[in-house]
Structure formats: C-alpha cells, structure tokens
N, CA, C and O atoms as CSV, one atom per row, in Angstrom:
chain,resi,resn,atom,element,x,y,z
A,1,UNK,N,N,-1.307,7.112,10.010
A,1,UNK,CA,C,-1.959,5.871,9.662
A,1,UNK,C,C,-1.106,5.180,8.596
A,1,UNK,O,O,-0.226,5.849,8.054
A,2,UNK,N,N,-1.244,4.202,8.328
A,2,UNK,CA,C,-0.620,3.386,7.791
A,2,UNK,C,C,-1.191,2.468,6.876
A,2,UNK,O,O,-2.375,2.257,7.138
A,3,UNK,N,N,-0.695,1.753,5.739
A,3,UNK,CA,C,-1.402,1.147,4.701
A,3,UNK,C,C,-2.340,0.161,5.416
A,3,UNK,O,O,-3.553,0.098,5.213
A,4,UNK,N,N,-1.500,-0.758,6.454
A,4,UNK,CA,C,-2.009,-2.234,6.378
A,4,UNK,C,C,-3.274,-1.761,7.673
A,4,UNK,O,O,-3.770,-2.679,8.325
A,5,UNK,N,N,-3.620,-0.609,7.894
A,5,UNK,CA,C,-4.824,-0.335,8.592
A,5,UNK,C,C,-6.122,0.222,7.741
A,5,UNK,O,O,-7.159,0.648,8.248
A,6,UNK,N,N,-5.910,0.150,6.715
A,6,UNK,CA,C,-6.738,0.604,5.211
A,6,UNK,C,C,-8.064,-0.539,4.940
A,6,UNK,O,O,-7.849,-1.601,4.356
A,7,UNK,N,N,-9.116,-0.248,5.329
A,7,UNK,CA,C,-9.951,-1.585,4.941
A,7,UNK,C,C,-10.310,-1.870,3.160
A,7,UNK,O,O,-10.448,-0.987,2.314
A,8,UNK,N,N,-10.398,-3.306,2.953
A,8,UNK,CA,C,-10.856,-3.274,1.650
A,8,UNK,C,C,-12.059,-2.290,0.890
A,8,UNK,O,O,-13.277,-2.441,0.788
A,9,UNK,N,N,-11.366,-1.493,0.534
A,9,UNK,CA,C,-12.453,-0.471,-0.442
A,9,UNK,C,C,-11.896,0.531,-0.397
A,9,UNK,O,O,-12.073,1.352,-1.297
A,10,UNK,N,N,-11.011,0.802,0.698
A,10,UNK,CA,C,-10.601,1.960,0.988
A,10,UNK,C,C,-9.613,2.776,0.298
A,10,UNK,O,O,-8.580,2.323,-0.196
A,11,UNK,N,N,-10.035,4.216,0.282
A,11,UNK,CA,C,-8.850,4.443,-1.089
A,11,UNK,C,C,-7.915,5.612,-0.091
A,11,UNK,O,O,-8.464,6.016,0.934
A,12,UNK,N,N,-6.803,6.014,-0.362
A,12,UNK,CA,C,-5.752,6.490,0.276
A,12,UNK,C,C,-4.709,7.256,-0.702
A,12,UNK,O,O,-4.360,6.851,-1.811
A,13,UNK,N,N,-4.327,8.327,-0.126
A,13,UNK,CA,C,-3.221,8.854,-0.538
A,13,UNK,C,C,-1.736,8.383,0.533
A,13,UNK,O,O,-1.580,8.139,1.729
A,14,UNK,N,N,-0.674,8.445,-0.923
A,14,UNK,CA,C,0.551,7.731,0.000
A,14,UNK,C,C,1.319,9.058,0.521
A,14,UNK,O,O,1.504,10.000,-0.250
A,15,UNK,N,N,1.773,9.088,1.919
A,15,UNK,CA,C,2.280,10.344,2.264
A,15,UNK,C,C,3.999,10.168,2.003
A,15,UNK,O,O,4.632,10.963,1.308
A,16,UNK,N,N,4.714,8.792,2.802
A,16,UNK,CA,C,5.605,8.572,3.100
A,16,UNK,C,C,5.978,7.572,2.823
A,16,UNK,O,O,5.012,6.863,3.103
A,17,UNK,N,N,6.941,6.759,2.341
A,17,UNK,CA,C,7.802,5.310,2.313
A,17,UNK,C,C,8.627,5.383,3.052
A,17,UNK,O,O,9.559,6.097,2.684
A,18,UNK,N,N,8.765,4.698,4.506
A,18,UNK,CA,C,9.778,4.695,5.182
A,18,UNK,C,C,10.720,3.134,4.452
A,18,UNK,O,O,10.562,1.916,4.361
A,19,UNK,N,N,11.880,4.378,4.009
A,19,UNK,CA,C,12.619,2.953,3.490
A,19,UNK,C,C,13.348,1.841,4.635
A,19,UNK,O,O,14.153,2.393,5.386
A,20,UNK,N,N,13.139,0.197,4.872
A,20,UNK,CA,C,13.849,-0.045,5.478
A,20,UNK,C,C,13.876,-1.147,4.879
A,20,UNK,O,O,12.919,-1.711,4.348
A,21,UNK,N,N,15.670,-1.734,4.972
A,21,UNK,CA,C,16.090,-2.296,3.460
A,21,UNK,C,C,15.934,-2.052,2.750
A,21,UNK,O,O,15.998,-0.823,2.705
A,22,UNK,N,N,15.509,-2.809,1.170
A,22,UNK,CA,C,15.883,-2.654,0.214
A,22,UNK,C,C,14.255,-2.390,-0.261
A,22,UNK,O,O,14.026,-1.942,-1.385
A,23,UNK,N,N,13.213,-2.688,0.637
A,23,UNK,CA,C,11.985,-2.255,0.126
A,23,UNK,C,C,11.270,-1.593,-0.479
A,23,UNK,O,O,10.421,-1.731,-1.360
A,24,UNK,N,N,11.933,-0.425,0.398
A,24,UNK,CA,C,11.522,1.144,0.150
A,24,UNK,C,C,11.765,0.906,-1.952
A,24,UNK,O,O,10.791,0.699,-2.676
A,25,UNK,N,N,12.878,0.984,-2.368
A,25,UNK,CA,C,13.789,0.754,-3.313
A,25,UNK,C,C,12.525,-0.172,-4.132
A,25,UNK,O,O,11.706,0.478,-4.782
A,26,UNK,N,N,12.407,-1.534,-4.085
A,26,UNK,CA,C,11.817,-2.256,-4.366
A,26,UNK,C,C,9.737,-1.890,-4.651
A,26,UNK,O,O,9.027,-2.470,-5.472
A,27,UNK,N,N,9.369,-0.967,-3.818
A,27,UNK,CA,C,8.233,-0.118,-3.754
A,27,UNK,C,C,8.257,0.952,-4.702
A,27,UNK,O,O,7.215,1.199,-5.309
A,28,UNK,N,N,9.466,1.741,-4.959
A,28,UNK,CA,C,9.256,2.520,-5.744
A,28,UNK,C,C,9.884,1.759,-7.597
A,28,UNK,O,O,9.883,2.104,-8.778
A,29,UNK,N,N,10.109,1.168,-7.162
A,29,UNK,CA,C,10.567,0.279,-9.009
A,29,UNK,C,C,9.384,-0.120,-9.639
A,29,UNK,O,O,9.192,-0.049,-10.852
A,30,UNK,N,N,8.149,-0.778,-8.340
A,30,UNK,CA,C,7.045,-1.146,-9.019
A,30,UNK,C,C,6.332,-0.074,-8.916
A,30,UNK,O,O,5.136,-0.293,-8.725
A,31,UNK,N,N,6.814,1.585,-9.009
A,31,UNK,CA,C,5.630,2.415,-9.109
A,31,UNK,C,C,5.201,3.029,-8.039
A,31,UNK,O,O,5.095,4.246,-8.197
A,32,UNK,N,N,4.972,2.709,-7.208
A,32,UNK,CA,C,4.609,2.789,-5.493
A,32,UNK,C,C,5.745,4.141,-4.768
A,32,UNK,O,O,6.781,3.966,-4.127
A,33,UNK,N,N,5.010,5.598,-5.204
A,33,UNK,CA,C,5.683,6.243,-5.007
A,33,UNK,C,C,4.644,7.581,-3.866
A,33,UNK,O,O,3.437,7.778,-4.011
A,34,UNK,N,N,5.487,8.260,-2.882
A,34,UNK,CA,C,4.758,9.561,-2.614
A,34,UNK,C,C,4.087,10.108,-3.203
A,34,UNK,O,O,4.562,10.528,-4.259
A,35,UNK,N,N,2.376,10.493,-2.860
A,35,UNK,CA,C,1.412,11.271,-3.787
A,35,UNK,C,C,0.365,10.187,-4.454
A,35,UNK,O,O,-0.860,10.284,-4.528
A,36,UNK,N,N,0.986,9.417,-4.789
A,36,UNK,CA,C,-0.367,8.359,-4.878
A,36,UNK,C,C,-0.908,7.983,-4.406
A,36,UNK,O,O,-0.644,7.633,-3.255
A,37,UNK,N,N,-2.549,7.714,-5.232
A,37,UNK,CA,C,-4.018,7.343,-5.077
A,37,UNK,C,C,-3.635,6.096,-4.915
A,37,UNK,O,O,-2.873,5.646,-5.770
A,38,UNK,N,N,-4.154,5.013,-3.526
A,38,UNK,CA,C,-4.241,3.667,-3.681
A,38,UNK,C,C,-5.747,3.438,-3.335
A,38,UNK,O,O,-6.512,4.206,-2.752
A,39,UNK,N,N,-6.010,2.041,-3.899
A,39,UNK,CA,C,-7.354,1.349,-3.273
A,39,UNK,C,C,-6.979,0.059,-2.798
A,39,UNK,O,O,-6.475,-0.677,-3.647
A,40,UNK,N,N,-7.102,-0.380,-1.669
A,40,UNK,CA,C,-7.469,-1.724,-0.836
A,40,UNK,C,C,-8.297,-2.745,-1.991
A,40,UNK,O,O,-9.363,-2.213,-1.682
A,41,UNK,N,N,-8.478,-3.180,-2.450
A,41,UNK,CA,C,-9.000,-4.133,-2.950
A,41,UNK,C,C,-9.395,-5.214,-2.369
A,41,UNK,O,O,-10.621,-5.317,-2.373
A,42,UNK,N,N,-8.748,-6.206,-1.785
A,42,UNK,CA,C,-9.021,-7.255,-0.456
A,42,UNK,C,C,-8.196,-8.094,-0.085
A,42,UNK,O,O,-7.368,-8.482,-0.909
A,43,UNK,N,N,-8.186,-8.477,0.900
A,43,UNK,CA,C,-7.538,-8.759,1.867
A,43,UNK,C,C,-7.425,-10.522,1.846
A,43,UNK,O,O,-8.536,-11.006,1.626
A,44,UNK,N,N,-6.434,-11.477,2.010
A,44,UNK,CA,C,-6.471,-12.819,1.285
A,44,UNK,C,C,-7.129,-13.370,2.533
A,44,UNK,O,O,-7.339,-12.549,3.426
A,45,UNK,N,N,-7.572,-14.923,2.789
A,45,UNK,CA,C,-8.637,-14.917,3.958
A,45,UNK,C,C,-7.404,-15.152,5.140
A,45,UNK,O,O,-7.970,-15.324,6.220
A,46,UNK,N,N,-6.271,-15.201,5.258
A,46,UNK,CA,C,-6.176,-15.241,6.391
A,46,UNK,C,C,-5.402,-13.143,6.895
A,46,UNK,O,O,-4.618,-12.718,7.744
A,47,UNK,N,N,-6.242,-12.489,5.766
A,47,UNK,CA,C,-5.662,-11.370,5.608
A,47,UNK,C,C,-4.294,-11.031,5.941
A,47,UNK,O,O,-3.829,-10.369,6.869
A,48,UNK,N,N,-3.624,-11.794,4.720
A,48,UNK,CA,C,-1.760,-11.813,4.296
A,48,UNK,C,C,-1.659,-12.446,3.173
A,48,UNK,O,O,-1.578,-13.672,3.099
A,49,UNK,N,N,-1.655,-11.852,2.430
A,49,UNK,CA,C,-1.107,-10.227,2.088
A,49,UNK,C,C,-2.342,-9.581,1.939
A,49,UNK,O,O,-3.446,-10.076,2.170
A,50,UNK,N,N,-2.147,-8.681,1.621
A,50,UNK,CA,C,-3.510,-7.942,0.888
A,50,UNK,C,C,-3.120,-7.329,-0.576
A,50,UNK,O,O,-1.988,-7.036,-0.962
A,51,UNK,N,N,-4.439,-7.204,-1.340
A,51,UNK,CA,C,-4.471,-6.499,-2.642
A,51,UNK,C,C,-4.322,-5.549,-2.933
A,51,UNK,O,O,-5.003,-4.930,-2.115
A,52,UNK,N,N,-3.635,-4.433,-3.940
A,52,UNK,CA,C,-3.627,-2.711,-3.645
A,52,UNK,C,C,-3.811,-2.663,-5.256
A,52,UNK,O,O,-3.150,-3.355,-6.030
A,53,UNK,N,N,-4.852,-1.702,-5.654
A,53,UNK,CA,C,-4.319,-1.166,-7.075
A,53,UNK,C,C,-4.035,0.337,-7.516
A,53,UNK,O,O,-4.845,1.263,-7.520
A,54,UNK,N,N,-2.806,0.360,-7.856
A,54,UNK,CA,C,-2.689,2.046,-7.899
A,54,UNK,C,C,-2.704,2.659,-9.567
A,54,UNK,O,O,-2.087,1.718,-10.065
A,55,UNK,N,N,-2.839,3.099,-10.124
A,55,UNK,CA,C,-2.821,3.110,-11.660
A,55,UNK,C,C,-3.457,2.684,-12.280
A,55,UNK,O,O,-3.520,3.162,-13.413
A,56,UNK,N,N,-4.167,1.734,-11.994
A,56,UNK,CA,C,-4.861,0.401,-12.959
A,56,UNK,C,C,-3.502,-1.242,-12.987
A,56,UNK,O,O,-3.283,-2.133,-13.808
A,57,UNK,N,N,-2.922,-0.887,-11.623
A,57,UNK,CA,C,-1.458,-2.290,-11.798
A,57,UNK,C,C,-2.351,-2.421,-10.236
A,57,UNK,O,O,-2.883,-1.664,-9.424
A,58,UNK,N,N,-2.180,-3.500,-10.380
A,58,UNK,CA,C,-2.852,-4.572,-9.102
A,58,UNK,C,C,-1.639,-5.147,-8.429
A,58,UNK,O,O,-1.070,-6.067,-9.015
A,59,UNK,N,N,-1.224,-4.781,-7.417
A,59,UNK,CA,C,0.026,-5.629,-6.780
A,59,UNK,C,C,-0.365,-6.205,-4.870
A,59,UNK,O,O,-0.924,-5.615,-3.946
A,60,UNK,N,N,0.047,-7.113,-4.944
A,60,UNK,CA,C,-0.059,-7.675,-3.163
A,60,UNK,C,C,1.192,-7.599,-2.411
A,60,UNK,O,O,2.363,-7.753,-2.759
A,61,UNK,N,N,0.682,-7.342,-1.365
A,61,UNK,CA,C,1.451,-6.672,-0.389
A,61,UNK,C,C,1.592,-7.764,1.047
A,61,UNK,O,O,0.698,-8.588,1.239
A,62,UNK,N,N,2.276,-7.711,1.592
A,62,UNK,CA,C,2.230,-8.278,2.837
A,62,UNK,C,C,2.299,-7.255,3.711
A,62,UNK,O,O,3.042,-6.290,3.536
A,63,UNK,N,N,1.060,-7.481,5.318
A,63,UNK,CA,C,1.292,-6.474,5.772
A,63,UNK,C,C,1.959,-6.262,6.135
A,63,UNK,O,O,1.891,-5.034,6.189
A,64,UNK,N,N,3.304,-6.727,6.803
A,64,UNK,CA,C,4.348,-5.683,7.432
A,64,UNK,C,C,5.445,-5.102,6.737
A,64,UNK,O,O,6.309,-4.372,7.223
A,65,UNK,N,N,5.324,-5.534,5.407
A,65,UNK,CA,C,5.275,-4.313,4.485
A,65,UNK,C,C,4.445,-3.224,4.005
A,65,UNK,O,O,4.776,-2.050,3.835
A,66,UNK,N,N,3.550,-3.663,3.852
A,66,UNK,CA,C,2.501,-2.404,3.851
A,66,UNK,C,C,2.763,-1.024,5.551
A,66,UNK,O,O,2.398,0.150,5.597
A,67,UNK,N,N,3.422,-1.765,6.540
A,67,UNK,CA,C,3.219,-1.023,7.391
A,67,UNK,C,C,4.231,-0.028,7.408
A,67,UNK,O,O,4.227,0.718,8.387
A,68,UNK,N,N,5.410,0.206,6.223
A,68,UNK,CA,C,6.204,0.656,5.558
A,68,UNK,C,C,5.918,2.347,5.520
A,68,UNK,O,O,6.452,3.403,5.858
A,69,UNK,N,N,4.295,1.658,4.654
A,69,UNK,CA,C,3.590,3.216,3.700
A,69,UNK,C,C,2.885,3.768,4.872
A,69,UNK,O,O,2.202,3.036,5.588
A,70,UNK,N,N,3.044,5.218,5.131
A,70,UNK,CA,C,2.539,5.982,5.788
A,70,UNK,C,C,1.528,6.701,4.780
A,70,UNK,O,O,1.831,7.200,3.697
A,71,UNK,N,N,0.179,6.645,5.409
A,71,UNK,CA,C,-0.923,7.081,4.112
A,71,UNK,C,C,-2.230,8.008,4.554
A,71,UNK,O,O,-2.438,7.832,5.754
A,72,UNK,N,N,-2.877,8.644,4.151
A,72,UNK,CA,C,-4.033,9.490,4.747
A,72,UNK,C,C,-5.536,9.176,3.874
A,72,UNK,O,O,-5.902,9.460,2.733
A,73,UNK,N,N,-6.068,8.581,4.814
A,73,UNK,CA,C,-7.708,8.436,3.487
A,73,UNK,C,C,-8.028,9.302,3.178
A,73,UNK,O,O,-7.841,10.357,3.784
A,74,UNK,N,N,-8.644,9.180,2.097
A,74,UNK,CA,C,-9.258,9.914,0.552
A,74,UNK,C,C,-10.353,9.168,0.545
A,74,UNK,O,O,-10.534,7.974,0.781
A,75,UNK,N,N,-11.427,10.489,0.082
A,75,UNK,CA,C,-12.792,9.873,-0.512
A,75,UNK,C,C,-13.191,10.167,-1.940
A,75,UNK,O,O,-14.233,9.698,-2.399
C-alpha cells in the first residue's frame, strides 16, 4: 500500500521510499524517513496535494509523490 491510498485520519507506518530522482533525497531532508508514524490529515478539495504530519511538522504532499512511500496502517 502506498501513502496516497491513506484516507484522512489515517495513521501509517513508513516501510519504504522508493527513491526516484531527487525526491527520495528531498523526503528524507524534510525528515520523512523509514519507520515513521504518519497521519493523513486532509486532503485539499480537489484532493492534490494532501496534508501529512509526522513529528508534530505538517508538510503537503502531492500524490504522485506520495505514491513514492510504501506504508502499512497503524492503529
């Protein structure tokens, strides 16, 4: 499963960053690393990007970047 299939509320562990380009790179500078707790927060109305907060840092995502993070829900 994958981030950008995560509904708002939903909280997730990150399994994988498939790096492609410079993203991967760019994902882990802001923090966004293997092993982390994320939450969905919500989704903008034409749902693009969406909201993620991992730590207490709030960052938006676009999904086909989000479709990057390979992730497993957590309750």
């Amino acid at each position: 499963m994958t981030l950008d299939q995560i509904l708002p509320g939903g909280n997730c562990r990150i399994l994988k960053i498939t790096y492609a380009d410079r993203l991967g790179v760019r994902l882990l500078t802001m923090g966004v690393y293997p092993g982390m707790i994320l939450r969905v927060v919500r989704n903008a109305p034409l749902r693009d990007p969406m909201e993620i907060e991992c730590e207490q840092i709030f960052l938006s995502l676009r999904r086909k970047e989000a479709q990057f993070i390979e992730v497993v829900p957590v309750s």
